[in-house]
N, C-alpha and C positions, 0 to 999 in steps of 0.2 A: 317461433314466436312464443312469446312470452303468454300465460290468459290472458292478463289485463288487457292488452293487446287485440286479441281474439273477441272477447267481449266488445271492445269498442265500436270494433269492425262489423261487430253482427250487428251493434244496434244503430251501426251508419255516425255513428260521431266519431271528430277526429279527437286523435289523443293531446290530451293540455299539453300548454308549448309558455314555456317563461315570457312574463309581459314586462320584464325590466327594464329595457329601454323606451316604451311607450310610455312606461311611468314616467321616469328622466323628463320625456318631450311634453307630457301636459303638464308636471312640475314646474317647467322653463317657462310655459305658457302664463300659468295661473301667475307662477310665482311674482312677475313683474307686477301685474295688474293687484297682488294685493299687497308688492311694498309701496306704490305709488299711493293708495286710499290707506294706507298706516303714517303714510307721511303728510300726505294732505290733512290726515284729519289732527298729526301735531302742529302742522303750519297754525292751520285755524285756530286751536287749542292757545298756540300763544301769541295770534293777535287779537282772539278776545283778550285774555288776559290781562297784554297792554292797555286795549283799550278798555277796561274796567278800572286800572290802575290811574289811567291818564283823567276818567270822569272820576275817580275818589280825590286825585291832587286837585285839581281845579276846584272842586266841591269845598275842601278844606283847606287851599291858599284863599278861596273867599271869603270863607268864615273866618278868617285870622285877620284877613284887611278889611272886613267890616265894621267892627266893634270903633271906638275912638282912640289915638294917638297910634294906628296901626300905620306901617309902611312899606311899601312895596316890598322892600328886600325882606321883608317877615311872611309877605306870602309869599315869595320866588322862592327860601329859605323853606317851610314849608312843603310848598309842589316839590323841591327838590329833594327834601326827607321822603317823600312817600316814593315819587318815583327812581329813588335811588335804590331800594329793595326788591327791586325787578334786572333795572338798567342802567349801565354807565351814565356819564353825562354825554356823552356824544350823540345818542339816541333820541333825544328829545327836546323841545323848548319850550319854555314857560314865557308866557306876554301879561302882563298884571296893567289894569287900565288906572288913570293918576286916581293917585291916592289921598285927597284932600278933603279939607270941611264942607266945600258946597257941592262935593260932588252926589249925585241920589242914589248909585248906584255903583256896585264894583262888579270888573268885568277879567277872566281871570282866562285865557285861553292854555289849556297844552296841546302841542304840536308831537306827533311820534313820528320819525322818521322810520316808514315799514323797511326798508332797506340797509341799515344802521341793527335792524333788529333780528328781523327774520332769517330764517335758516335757506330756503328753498324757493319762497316768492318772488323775489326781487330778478329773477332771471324772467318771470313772467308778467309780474306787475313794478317794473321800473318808475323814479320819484314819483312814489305814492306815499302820502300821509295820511295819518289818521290825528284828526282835528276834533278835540272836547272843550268845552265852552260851560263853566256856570256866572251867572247873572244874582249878586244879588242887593238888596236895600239895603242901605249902611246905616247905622243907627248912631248917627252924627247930626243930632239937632238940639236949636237951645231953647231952653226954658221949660222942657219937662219937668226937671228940679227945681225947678224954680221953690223957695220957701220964700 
């Protein structure tokens, strides 16, 4: 016997023994449980995203059909520029409420179709949308200018 050996023996410990396949097996372990919470957290990552993207078109197809001689196709045209810097056209739909003189108010919805979009959800949350909505006053009345 070797000391090292002799030494162990006296003081009753056994001699170290390679832990490389143990490592392997809590690696295999961990390892799933932390690609699933790196991908859950890009799922989410890009369905705020979208739905950040989808409340800024709405926001600004309203304000573009609000003002006078605005028409629909200038906010669809609109929504469609901003959520175009994200998403195809197949991912999403723009609804712009009539666009005329007596109307009080323009109503401007985007539709995101999460399954059209996402990576990973759509096996778990099947047709799901994410629906954004702005409301606003049109500044279509007469006799303000009136001179």
């Amino acid at each position: 016997m070797n000391r090292r050996r002799i030494r162990t023996a006296k003081l009753g410990r056994r001699p170290r023994q390679k832990r490389a396949g143990a490592a392997m097996v809590e690696f295999a372990i961990v390892a799933n449980l932390m690609f699933v919470m790196i991908f859950t957290c890009m799922e989410f990552a890009r369905m705020n995203m979208a739905r950040n993207l989808a409340q800024d078109a709405a926001y600004f197809a309203a304000r573009t059909a609000m003002v006078p001689g605005a028409t629909q196709e200038e906010a669809i045209a609109e929504a469609d520029r901003i959520m175009g810097s994200l998403l195809d056209e197949s991912g999403y739909e723009v609804t712009v409420s009539d666009v005329n003189f007596d109307a009080p108010t323009i109503t401007v919805t985007v539709s995101v179709d999460l399954q059209a979009i996402a990576m990973f959800t759509p096996m778990f949350l099947p047709n799901t949308t994410i629906d954004t909505t702005a409301v606003m006053k049109t500044e279509r009345y007469e006799g303000f200018y009136e001179q």
